[in-house]
LOSEZA-60797 format. One line per 3 residues: their letters; for each residue x, y, z of N, C-alpha, C. Coordinates in Angstrom, 3 decimals. Layout:
N
a = X:Y:Z:X:Y:Z:X:Y:Z | ... $
***
This chain:
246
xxx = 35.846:-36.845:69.716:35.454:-38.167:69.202:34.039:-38.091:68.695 | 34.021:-38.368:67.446:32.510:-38.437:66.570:31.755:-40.046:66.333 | 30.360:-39.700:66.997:29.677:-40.950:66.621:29.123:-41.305:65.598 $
xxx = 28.506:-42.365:65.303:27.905:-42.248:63.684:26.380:-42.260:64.302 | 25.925:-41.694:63.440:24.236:-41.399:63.512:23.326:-42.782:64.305 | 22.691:-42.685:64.558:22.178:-44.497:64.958:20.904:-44.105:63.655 $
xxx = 20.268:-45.786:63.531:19.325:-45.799:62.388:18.088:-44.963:62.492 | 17.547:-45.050:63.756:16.274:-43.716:63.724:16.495:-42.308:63.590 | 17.848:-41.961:63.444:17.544:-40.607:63.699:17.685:-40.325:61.846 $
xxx = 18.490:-41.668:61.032:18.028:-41.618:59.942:17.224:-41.105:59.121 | 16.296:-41.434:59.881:14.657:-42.158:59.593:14.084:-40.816:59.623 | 14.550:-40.261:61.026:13.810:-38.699:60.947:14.422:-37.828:60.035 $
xxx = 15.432:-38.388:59.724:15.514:-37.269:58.329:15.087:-37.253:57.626 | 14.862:-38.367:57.180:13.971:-38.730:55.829:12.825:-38.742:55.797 | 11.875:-38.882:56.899:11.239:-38.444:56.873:10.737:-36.885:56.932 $
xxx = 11.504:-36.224:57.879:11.460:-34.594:57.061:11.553:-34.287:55.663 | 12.108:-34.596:54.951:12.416:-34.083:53.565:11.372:-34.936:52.649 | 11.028:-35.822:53.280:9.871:-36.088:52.503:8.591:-35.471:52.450 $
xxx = 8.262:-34.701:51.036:7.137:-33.627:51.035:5.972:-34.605:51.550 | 5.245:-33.469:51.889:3.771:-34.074:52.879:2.660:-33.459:52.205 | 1.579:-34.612:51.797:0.524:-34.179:51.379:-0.487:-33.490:51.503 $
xxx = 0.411:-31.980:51.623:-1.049:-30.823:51.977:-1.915:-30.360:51.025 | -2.459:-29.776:51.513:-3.287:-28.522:50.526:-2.531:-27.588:49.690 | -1.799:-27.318:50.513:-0.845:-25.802:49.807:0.108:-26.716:48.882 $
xxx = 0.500:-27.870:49.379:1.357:-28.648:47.968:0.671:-29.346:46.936 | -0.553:-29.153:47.183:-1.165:-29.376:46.176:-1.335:-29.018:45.061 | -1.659:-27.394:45.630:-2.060:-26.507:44.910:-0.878:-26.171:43.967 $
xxx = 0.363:-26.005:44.499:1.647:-25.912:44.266:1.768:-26.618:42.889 | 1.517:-27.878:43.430:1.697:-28.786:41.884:1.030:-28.451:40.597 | -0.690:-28.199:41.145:-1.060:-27.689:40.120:-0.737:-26.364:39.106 $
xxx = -0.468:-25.831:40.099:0.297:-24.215:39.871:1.094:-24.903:38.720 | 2.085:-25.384:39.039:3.303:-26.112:38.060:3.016:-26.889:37.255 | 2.113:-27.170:37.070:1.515:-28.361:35.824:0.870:-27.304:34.493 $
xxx = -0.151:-26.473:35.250:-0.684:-25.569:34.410:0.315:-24.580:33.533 | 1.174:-23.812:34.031:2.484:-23.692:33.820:3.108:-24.129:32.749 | 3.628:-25.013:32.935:4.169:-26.184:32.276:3.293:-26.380:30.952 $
xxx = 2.152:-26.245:31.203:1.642:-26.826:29.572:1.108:-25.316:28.719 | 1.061:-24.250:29.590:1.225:-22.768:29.098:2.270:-22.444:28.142 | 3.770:-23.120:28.888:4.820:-22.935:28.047:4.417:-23.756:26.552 $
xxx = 4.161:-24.826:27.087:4.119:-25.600:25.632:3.540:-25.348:24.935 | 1.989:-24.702:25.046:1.556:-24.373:24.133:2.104:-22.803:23.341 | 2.684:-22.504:23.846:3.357:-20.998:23.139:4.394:-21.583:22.211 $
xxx = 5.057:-22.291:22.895:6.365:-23.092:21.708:5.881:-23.377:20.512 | 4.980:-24.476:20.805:3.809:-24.969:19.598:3.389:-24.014:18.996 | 2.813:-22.508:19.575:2.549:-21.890:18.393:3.169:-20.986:17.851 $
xxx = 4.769:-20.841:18.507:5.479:-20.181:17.982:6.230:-20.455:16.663 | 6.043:-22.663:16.923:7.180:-23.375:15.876:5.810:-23.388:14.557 | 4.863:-23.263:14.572:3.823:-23.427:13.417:3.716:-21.925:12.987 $
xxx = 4.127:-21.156:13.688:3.981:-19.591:12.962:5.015:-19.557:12.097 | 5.980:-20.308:12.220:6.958:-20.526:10.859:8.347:-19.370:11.222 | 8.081:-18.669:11.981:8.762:-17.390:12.411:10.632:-18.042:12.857 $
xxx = 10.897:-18.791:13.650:11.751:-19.273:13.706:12.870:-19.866:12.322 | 12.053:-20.135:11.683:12.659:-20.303:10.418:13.806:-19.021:9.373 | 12.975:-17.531:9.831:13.356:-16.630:9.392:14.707:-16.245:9.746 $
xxx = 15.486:-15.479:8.970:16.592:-14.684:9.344:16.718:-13.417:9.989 | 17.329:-12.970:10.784:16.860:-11.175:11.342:16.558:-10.272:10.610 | 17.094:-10.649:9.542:16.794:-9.582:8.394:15.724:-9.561:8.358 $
xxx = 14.824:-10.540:7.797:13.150:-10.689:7.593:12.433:-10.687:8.703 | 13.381:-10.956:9.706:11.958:-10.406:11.013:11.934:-8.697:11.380 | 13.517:-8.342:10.525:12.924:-6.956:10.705:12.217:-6.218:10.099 $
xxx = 12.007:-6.985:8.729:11.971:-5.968:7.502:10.229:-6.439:7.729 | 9.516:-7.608:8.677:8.143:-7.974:8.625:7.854:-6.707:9.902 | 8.806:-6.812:11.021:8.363:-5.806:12.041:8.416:-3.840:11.745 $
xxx = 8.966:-3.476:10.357:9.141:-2.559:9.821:7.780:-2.258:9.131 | 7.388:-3.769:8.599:5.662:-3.540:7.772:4.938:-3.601:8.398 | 4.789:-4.049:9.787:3.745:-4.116:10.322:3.535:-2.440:11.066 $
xxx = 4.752:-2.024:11.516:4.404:-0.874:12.121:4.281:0.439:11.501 | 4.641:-0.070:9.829:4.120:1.168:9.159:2.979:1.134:8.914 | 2.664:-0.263:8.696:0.915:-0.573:8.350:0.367:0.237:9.563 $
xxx = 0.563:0.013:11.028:0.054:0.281:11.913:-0.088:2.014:12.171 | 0.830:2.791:11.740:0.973:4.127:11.742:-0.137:4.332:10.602 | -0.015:3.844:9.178:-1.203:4.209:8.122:-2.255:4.385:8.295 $
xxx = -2.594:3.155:9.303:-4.269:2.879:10.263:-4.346:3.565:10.955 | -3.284:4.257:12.244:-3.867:5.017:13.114:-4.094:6.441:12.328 | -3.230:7.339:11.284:-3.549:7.851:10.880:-5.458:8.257:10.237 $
xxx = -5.459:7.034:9.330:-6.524:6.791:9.108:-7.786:7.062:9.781 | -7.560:6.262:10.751:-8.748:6.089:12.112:-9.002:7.824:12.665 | -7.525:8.387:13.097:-7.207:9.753:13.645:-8.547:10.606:12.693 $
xxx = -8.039:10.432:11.199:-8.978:11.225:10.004:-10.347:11.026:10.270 | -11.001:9.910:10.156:-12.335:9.418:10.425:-12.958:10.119:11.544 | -12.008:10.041:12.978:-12.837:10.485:14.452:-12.519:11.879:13.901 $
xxx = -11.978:12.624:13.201:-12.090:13.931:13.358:-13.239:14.225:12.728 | -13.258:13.331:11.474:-15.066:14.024:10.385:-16.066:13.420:11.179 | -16.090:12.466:11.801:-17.166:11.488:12.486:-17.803:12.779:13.827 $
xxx = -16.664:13.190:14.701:-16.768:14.720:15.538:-17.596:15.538:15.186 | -16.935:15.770:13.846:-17.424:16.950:13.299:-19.132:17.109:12.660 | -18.675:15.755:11.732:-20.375:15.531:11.737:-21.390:15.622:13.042 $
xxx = -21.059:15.229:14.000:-21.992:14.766:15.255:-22.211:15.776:16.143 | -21.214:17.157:15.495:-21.489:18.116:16.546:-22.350:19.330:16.137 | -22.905:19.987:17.032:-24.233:20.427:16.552:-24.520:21.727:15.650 $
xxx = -23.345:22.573:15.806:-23.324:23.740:14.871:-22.335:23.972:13.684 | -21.427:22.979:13.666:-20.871:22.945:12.565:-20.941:21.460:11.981 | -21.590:20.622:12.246:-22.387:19.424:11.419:-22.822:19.564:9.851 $
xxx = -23.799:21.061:9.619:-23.577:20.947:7.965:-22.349:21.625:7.178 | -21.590:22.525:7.857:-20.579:22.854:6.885:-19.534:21.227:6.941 | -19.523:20.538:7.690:-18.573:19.341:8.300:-19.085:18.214:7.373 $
xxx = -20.259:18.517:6.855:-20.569:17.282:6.036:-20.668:17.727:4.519 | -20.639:19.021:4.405:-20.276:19.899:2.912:-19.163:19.617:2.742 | -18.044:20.152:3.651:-16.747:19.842:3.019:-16.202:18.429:3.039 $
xxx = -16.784:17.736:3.616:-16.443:16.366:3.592:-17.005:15.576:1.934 | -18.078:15.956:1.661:-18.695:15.818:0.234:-18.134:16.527:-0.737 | -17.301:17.525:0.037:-16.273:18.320:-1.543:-15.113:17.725:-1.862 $
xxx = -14.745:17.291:-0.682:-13.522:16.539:-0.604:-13.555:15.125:-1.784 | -14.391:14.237:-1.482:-14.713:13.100:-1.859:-15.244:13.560:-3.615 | -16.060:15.070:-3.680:-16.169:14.779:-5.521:-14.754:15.033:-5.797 $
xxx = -14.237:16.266:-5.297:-12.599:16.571:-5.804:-12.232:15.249:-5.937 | -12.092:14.117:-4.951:-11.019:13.046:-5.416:-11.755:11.822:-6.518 | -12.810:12.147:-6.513:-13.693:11.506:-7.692:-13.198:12.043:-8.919 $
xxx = -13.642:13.360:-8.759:-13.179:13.725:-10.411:-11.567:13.986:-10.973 | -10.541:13.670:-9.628:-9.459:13.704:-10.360:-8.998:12.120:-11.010 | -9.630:11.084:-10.254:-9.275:9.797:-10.805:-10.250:9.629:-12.027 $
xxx = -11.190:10.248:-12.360:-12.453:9.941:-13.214:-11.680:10.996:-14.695 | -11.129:11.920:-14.483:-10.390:12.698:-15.348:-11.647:13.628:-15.590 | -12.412:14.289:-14.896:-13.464:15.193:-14.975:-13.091:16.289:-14.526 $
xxx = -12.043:16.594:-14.178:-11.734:18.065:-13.692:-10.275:18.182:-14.007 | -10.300:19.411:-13.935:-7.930:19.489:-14.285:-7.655:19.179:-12.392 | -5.961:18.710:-12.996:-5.155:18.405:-11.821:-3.872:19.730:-11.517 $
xxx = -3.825:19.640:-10.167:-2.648:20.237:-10.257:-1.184:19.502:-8.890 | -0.078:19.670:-9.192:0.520:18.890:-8.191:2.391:19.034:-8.709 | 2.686:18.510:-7.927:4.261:18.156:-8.349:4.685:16.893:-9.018 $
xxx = 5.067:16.856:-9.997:5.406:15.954:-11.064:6.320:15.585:-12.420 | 6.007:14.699:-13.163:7.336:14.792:-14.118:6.950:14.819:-15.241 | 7.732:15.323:-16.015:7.230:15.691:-18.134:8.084:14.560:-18.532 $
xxx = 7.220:13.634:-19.296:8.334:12.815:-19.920:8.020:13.139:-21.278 | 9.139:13.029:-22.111:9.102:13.429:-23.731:10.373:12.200:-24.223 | 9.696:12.066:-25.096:9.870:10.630:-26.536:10.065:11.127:-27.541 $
xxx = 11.365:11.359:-27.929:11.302:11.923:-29.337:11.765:10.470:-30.102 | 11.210:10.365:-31.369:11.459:8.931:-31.919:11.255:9.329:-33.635 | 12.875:9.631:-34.092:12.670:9.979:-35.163:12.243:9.104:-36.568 $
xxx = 12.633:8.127:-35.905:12.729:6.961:-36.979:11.102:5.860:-36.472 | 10.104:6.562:-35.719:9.228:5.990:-35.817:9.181:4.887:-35.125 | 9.660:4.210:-34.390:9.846:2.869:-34.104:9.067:2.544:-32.521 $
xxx = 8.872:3.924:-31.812:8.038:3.493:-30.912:6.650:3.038:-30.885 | 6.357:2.224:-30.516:5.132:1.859:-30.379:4.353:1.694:-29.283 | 2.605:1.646:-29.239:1.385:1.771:-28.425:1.804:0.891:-26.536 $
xxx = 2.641:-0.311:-27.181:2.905:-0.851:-26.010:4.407:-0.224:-25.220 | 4.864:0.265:-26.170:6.254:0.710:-24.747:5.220:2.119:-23.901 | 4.461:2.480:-24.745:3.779:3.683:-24.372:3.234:3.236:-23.134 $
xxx = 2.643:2.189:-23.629:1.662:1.601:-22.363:2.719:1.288:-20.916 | 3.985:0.559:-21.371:4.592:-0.088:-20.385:5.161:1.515:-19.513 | 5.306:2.455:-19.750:5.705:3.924:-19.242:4.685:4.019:-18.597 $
xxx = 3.369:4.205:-18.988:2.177:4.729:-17.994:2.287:3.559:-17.335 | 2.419:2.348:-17.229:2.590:1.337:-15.701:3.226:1.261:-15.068 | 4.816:2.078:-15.308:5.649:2.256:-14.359:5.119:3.419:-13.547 $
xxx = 4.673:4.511:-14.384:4.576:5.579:-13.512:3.645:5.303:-12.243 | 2.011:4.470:-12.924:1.294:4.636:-12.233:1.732:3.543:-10.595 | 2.793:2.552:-10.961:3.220:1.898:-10.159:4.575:2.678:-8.899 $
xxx = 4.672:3.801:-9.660:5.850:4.294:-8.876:4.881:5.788:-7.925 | 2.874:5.504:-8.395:2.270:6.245:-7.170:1.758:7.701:-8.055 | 1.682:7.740:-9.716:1.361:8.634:-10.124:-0.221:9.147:-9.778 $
xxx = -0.933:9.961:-9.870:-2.344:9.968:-9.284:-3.021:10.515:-10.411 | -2.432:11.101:-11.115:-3.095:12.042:-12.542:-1.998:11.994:-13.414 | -2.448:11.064:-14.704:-1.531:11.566:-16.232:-2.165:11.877:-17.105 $
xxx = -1.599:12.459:-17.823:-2.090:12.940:-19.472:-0.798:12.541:-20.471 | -1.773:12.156:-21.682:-0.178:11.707:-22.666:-1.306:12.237:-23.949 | 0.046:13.325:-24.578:-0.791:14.182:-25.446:-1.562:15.094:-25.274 $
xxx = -2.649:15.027:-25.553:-4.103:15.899:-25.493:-5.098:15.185:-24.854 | -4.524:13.480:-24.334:-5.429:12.342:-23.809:-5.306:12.443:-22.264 | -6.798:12.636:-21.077:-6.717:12.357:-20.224:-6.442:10.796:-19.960 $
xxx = -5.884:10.041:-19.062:-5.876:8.844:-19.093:-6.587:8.467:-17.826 | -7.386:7.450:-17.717:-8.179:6.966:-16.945:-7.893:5.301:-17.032 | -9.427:4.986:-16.447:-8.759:3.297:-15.858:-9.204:3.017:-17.354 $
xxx = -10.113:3.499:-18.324:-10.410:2.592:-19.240:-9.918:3.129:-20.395 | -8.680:3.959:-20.536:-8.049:4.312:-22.118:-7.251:3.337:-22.449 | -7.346:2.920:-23.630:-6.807:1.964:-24.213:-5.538:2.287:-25.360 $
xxx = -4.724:1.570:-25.564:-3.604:1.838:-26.551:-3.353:1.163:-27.924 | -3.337:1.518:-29.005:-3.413:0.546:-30.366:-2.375:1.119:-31.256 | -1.904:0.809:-31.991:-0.982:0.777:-33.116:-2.158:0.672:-34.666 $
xxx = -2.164:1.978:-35.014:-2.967:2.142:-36.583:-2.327:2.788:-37.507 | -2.186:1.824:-38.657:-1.248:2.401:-39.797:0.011:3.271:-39.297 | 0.557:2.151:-38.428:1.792:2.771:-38.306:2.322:4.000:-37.237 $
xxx = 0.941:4.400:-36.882:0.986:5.694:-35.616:0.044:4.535:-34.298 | 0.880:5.652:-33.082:0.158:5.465:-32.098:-1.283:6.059:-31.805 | -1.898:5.419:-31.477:-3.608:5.918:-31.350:-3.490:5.320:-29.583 $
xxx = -4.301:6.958:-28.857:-4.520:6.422:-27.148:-6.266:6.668:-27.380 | -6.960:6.203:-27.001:-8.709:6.005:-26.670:-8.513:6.765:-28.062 | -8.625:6.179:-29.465:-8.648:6.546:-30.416:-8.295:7.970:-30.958 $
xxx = -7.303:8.740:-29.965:-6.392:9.765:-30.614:-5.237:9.555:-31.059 | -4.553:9.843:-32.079:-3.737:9.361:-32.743:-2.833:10.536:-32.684 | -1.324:9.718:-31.697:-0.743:10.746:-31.241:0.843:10.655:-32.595 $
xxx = 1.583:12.023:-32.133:3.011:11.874:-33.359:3.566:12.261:-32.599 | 5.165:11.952:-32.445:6.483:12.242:-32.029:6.396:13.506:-31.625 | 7.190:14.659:-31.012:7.331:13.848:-29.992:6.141:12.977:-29.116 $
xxx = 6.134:12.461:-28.181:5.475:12.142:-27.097:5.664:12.523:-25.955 | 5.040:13.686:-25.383:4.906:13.828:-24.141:3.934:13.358:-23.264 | 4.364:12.907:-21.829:3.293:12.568:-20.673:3.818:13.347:-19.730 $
xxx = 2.585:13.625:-19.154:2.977:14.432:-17.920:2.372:13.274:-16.863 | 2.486:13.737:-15.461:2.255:12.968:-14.387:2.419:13.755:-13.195 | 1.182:13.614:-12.688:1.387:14.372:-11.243:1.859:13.036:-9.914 $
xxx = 2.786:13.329:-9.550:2.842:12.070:-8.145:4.237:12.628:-7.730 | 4.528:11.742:-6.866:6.220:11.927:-6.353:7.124:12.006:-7.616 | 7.610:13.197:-7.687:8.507:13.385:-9.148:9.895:12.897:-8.919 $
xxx = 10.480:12.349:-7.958:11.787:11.721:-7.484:11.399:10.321:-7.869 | 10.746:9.804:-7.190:9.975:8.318:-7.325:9.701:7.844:-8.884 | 8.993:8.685:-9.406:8.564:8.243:-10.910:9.601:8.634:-11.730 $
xxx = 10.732:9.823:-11.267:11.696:9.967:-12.668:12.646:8.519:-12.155 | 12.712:7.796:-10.666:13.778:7.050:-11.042:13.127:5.768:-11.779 | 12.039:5.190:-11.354:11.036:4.240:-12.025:11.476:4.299:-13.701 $
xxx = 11.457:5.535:-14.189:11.787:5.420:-15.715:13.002:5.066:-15.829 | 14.040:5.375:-15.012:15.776:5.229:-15.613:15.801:3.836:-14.727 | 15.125:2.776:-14.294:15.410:1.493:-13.943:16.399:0.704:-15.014 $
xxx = 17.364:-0.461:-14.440:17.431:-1.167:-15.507:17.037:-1.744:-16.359 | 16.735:-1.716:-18.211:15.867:-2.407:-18.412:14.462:-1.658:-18.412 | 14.438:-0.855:-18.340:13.061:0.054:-17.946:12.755:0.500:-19.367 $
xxx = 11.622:1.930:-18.950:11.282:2.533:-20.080:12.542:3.344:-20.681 | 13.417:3.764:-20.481:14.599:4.835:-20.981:15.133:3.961:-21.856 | 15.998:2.582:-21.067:16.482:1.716:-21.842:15.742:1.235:-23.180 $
xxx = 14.039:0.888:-22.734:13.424:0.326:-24.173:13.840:1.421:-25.043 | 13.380:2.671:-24.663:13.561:3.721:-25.820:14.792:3.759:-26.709 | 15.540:3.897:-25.718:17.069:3.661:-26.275:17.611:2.210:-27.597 $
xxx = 16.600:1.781:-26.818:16.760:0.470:-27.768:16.438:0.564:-29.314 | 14.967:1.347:-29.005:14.340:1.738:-30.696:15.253:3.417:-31.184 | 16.314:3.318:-31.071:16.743:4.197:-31.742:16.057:5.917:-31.547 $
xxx = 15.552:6.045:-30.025:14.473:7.251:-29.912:15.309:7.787:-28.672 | 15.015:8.855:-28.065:15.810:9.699:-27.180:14.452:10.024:-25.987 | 14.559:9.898:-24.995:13.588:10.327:-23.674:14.864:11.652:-22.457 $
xxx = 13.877:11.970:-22.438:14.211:12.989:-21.183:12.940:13.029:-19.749 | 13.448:13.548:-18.572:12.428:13.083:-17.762:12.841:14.306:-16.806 | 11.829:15.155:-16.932:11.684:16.633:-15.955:10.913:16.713:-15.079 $
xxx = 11.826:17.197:-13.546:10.938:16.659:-12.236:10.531:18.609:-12.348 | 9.078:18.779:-11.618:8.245:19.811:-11.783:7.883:20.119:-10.526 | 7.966:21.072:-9.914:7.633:21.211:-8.660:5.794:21.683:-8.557 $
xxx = 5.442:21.936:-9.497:4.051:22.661:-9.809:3.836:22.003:-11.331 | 2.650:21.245:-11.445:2.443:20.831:-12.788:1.101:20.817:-12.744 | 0.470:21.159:-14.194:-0.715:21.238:-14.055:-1.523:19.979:-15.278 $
xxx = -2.070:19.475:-14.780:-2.976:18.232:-16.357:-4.067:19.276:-16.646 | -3.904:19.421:-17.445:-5.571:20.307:-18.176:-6.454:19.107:-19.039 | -6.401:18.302:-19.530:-7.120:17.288:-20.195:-8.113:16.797:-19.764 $
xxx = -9.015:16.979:-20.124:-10.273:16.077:-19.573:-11.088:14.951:-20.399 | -11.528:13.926:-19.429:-12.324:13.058:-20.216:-13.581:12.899:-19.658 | -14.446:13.017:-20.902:-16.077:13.171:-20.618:-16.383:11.488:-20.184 $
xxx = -17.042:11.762:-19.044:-17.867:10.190:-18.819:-18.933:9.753:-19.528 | -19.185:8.670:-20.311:-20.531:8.229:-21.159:-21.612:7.740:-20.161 | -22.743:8.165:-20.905:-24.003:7.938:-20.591:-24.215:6.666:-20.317 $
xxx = -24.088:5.619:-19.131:-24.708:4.326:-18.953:-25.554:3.701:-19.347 | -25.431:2.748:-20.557:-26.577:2.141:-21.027:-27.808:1.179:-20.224 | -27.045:0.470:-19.259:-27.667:-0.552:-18.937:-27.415:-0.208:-17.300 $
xxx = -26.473:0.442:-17.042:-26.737:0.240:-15.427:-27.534:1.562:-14.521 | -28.191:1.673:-13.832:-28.808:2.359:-13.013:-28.704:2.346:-11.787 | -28.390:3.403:-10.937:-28.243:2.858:-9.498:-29.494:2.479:-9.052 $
xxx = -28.983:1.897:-7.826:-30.111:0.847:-6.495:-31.261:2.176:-6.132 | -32.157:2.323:-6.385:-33.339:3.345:-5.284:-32.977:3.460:-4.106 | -33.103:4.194:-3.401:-33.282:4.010:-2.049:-34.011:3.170:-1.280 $
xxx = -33.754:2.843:-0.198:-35.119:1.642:0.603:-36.339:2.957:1.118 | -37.350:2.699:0.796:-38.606:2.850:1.705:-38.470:3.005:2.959 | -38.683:3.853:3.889:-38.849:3.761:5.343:-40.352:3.212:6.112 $
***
């Protein structure tokens, strides 16, 4: 036979389960409040990073750039502490800062077109019997290449640099005022896979050619050499900074 509870012993239940205002539940709460607005603020800056919006595709193809970026840099950095070493250490400090200064004219004078190149690359040739190519498809070829990572071209007998220019005179192509004739060859030192497909794009340089009634071919080179050089002019007006005074 079961009794029913009487009202105080109620009472002591409820009062057990009713939390009691300590210290340690205090702290507790705060614990959980702080918490609590930790989360929120991560949400918040997860929903303004815009990232949620994306598809997997693009969060992979952003987490693919970031960690190649990140490999480029450590590379980078790796290069630096090795010459930075080398400079700082005590018996090979001047050969470490010679070849570091050879390094830097070599890559001066191959972008400056002051010295020959040598490398793996592609021959492109333009034969255009009927004349019809002109200064700008020429031009639009050297921007694919240089976009598909070329580092050294020559077109003709012309080194090309950042400031050769392209014109159409009486009917011939003229590059920094050499006036080139059919065929047209460019050479190009860079990734010769990369730049021969850059030319056969849709719509590309092959196609323009094709268009003017002219024929292109595009030969990948495992060893190519630019012999062309272009003389740098005498600066009229600019002079470098002096040194500071100590």
């Amino acid at each position: 036979m079961t009794t029913q509870p009487s009202r105080s012993s109620w009472g002591t239940l409820i009062r057990m389960a009713r939390p009691r205002a300590t210290r340690a539940n205090a702290l507790a709460a705060l614990l959980a409040i702080g918490l609590g607005f930790a989360i929120a603020t991560q949400v918040q800056q997860t929903s303004q990073s815009g990232l949620e919006q994306l598809r997997e595709d693009e969060l992979v193809r952003i987490l693919d750039d970031v960690s190649q970026e990140q490999g480029r840099l450590g590379t980078d950095t790796r290069a630096l502490e090795v010459t930075r070493d080398r400079l700082l250490s005590g018996a090979d400090s001047g050969s470490a800062a010679l070849k570091s200064a050879q390094d830097r004219l070599d890559t001066l004078g191959i972008l400056t077109g002051t010295v020959p190149a040598t490398g793996p690359g592609v021959v492109i040739t333009i034969t255009d019997p009927s004349h019809k190519v002109t200064s700008a498809l020429l031009l639009d070829a050297l921007q694919e290449l240089r976009d598909a990572g070329a580092e050294a071209v020559q077109i003709g007998d012309v080194r090309v640099v950042a400031n050769t220019w392209f014109a159409d005179v009486d009917g011939a192509v003229q590059v920094s005022g050499q006036q080139l004739s059919s065929p047209y060859v460019i050479r190009a030192i860079g990734d010769s896979a990369t730049m021969a497909s850059a030319m056969d794009i849709p719509g590309g340089v092959t196609d323009s050619v094709r268009g003017q009634n002219a024929q292109s071919t595009v030969e990948q080179e495992k060893s190519l050499s630019i012999t062309a050089l272009h003389s740098l002019p005498e600066p009229r007006y600019a002079r470098p900074v002096p040194a500071p005074s100590k």
